[in-house]
C-alpha positions in Angstrom: 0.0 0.0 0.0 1.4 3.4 -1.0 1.3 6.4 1.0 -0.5 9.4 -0.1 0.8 13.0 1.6 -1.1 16.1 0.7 0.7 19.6 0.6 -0.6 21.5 3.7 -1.2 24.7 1.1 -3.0 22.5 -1.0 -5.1 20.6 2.1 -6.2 24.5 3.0 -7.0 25.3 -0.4 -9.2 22.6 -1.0 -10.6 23.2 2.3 -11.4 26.8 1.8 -12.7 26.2 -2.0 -15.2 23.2 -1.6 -16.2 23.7 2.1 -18.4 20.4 3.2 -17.4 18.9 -0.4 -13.5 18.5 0.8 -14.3 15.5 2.8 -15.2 14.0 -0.1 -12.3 15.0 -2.2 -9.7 14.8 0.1 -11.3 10.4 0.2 -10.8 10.5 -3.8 -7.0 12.2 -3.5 -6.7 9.3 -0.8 -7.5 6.5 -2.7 -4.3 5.7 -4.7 -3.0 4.1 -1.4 -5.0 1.1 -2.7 -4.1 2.0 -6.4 -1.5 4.1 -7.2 -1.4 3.6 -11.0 -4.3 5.8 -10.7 -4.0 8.8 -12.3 -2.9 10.4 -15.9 0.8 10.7 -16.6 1.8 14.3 -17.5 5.5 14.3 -17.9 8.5 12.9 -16.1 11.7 15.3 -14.8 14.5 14.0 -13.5 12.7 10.5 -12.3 9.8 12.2 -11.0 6.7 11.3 -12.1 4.1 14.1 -12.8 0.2 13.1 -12.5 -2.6 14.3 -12.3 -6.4 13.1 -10.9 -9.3 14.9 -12.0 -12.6 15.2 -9.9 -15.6 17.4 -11.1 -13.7 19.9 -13.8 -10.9 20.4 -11.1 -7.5 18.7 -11.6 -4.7 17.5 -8.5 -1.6 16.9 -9.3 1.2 14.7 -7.4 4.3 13.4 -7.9 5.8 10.3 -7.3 9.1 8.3 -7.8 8.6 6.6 -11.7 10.8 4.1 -10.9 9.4 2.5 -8.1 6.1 2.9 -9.8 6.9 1.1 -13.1 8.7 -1.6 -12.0 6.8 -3.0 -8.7 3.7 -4.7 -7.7 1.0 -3.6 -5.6 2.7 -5.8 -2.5 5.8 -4.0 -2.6 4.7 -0.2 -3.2 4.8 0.1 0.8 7.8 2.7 0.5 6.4 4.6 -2.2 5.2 8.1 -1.2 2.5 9.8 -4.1 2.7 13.6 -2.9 -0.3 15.8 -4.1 1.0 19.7 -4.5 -1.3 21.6 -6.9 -4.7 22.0 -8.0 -6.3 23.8 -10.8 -8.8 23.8 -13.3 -9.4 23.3 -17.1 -8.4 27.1 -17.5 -5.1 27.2 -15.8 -4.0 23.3 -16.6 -0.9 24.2 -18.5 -0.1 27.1 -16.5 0.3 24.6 -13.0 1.7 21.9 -14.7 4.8 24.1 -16.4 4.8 25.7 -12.6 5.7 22.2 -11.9 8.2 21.0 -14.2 10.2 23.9 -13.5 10.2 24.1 -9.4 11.1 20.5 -10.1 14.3 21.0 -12.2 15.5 24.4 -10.6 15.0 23.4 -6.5 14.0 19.5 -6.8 10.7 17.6 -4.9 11.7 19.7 -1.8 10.5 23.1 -3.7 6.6 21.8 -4.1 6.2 21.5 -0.2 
C-alpha cells in the first residue's frame, strides 16, 4: 500500500474552496494508497513522475518516484510516497503543470512542499 501525503497549502486550499465537499475530495486524493497507478501521466523530470487526478472539472496533481512505480507490484509499493502539490482547473491546466516541471528542475521535490 502506497502512502498518499497532501501539501498542507494545498489541504487549506481545498478546504477553503469546496467547504463540506472536501471530505469527499480529500477520500478520492486518498484513494491511490490502494491504487497508485491511478491517475494520468503528464510528464516525467529528473525521475519524477508528474500526475494528475481529475474530480468534477478540477484537476490535483502529485508526484511520485517513476521508478518504483513502473517496475513494482501492488505488494511492494509500501515505501512509495504519491505527494499531491497543486490544484487547478481546465483554465489554468498548463499554467500549473509548467509551474511544476520547473520548481522540479531548478530546486528538486523539496520546492513543491
Amino acid at each position: 500500500m502506497a502512502k498518499v501525503e497532501i501539501v498542507a497549502s494545498l489541504y487549506e486550499e481545498i478546504n477553503k474552496k469546496f467547504k463540506q465537499k472536501s471530505i469527499e475530495i480529500l477520500g478520492h486524493l486518498k484513494s491511490l494508497e490502494h491504487s497508485p497507478s491511478k491517475g494520468k501521466l503528464l510528464g516525467t523530470v529528473g525521475g519524477i513522475v508528474i500526475k494528475e487526478l481529475k474530480y468534477e472539472g478540477f484537476r490535483f496533481y502529485f508526484i511520485t518516484d517513476g521508478f518504483k512505480l513502473k517496475c513494482m507490484n501492488e505488494e511492494e509499493l509500501t515505501d512509495l510516497l504519491l505527494r499531491f502539490v497543486r490544484m487547478s482547473d481546465k483554465k489554468e491546466q498548463q499554467e500549473t503543470i509548467n509551474e511544476i516541471k520547473h520548481i522540479l528542475r531548478t530546486i528538486g521535490p523539496g520546492g513543491l512542499l
